[in-house]
N, C-alpha and C positions, 0 to 999 in steps of 0.2 A: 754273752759277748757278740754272738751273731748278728743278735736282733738288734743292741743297740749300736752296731757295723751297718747294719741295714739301714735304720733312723735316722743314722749321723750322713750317711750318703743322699738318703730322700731330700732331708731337709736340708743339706747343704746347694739343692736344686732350686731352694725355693728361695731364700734369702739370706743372701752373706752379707748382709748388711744389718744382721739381729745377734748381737752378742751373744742371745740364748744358743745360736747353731753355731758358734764356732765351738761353748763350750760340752754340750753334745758330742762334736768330734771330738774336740780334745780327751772329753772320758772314756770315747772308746780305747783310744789310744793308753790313757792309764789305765785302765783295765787290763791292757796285755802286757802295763809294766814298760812302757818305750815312754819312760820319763817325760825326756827332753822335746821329744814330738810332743805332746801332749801339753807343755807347754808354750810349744810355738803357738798352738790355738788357743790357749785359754790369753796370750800376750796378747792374737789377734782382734780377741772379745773385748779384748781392754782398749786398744783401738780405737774400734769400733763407735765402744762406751766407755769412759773414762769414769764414770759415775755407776758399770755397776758392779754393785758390789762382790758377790760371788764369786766374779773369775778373778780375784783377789785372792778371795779363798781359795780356789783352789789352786792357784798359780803355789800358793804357801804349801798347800800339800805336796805338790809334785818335789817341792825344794826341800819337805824333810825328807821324804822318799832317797832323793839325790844324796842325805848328809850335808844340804846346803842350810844351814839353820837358821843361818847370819839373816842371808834372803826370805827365807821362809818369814821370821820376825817382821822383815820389812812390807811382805805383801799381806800379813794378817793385820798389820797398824794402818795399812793402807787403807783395806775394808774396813776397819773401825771408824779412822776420818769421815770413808764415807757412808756410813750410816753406824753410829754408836752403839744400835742394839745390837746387832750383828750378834749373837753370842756365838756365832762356827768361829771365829775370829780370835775371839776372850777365849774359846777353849781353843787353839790353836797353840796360841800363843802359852797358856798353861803346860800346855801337852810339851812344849819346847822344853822350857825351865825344869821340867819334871826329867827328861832326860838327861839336863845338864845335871841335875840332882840342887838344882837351884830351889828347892821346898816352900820357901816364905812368898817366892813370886810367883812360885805358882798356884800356891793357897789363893794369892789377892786373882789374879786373873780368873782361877775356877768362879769363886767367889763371884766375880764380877759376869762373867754367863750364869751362875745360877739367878741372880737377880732379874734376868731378861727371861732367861728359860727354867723358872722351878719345878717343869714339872718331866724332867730328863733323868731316870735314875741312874745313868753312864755319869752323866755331871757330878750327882752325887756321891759315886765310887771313887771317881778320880780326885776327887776336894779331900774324901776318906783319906786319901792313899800318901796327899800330902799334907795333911792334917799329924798320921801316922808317923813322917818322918821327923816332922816337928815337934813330936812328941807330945802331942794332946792327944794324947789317946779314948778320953771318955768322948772328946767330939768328935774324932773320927766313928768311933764307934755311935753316935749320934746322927752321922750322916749315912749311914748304913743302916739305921732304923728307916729313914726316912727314902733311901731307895729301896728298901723290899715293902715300905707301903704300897710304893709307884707299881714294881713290879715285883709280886709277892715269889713268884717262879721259879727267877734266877737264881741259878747256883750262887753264880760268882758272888752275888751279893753275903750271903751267906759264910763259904768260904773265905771270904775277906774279913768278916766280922769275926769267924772262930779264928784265925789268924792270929788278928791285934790280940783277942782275949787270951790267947796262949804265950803270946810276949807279956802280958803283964801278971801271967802264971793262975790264970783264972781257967785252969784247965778241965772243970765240971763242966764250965760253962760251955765251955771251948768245942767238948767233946758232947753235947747236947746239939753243938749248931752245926756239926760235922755230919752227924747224925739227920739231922734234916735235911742236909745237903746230899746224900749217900740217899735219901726216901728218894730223892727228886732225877739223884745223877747216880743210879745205882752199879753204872759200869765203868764209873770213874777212877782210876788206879787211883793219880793223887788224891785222892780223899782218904780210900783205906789208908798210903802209906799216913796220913796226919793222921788218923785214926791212930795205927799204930803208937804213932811218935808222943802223943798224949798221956795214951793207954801205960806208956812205959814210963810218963814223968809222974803217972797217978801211982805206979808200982802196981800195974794189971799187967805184968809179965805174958803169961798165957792168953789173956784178950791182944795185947800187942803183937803175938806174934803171930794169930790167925789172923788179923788186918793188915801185914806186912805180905803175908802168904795169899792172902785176896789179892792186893796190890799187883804182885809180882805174877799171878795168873794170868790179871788183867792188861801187864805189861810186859812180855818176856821178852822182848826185846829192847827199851831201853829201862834197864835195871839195876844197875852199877848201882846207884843209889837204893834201893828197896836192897837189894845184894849187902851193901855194907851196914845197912841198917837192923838185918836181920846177923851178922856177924857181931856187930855190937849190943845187940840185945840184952845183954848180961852186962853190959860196960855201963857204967855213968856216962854221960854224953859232956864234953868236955866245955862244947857251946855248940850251941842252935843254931843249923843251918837259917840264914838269914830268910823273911817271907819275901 
């Protein structure tokens, strides 16, 4: 935050007449979270230049930030006008619908930045995610192949993928990709507690309850949940906490 406190000050020395240096400032400014500041410069870049696209985008960040959604909608459609591939835009806009729990629109928008940007495995989680609610599961779980090709690494990808397989009670499966995830993130509470939570839909009592006791090592501070988890260990689970 310093440095680009620094940058944003240099080059605001050198030309306020380049939409690149107002939106500069403006970041620094959203970096320390002063919203609305941070918007007056990225409005100023638009100004400036009406044609570029970026401080569109981020003018749209600043407004989910705010809980201005409505807005936000209007400056991602703005960037898209002005230049269609834009795909920060296409997922801008996804990313909205996804909070609204609006699924179908935000399918088509990810959808629509994957096609500019296929090679984004965040794109490809997020399409997963609403893929999942819409209940194609085999495809989301097919979009999740195709971000840990991108980026083989990632937990989260992983994670996400034992997830859905544990809603459609594929829980071998589940606890194999949990498992790879636990190699990669091995001081990860939530993964023991899913570990756990598997273990005990498999009827591996005694494996569920050392992954529930990992868990809670790893978390003793917010525990409430691994806490009740390991109280109901002996109960049937009535329903599954949602992913």
């Amino acid at each position: 935050e310093v440095e680009l406190c620094y940058l944003a000050q240099r080059v605001s020395e050198f030309d306020k007449y380049s939409p690149e240096v107002w939106c500069v400032v403006g970041n620094c400014f959203s970096l320390q979270k002063e919203h609305e500041t941070a918007l007056k410069f990225f409005q100023r870049a638009i100004q400036v230049d009406p044609e570029f696209t970026y401080a569109y985008t981020l003018c749209g960040h600043e407004f989910v930030a705010n809980e201005d959604l409505e807005k936000a909608i209007c400056m991602f459609r703005n960037a898209i006008q002005c230049d269609s591939r834009h795909y920060n835009a296409w997922f801008g806009i996804g990313s909205i619908y996804t909070k609204q729990e609006k699924f179908a629109l935000a399918e088509y928008h990810f959808r629509r930045a994957l096609q500019i940007n296929p090679q984004s495995s965040v794109l490809y989680c997020h399409l997963s995610l609403a893929l999942y609610e819409n209940k194609k599961f085999d495809e989301a779980l097919g979009m999740l192949k195709l971000a840990a090709h991108l980026e083989p690494r990632n937990p989260q990808v992983w994670f996400q993928r034992a997830t859905i397989l544990m809603s459609m009670d594929k829980n071998d499966e589940a606890l194999q990709e949990l498992l790879d995830v636990q190699a990669h993130s091995p001081k990860e509470a939530q993964v023991y507690f899913w570990m756990g939570k598997v273990c005990k839909k498999l009827g591996r009592i005694d494996e569920a309850l050392r992954y529930f006791t990992f868990a809670l090592d790893l978390d003793p501070k917010d525990n409430t949940q691994i806490k009740n988890a390991l109280e109901r260990l002996e109960q049937a689970d009535v329903e599954e906490e949602s992913f």
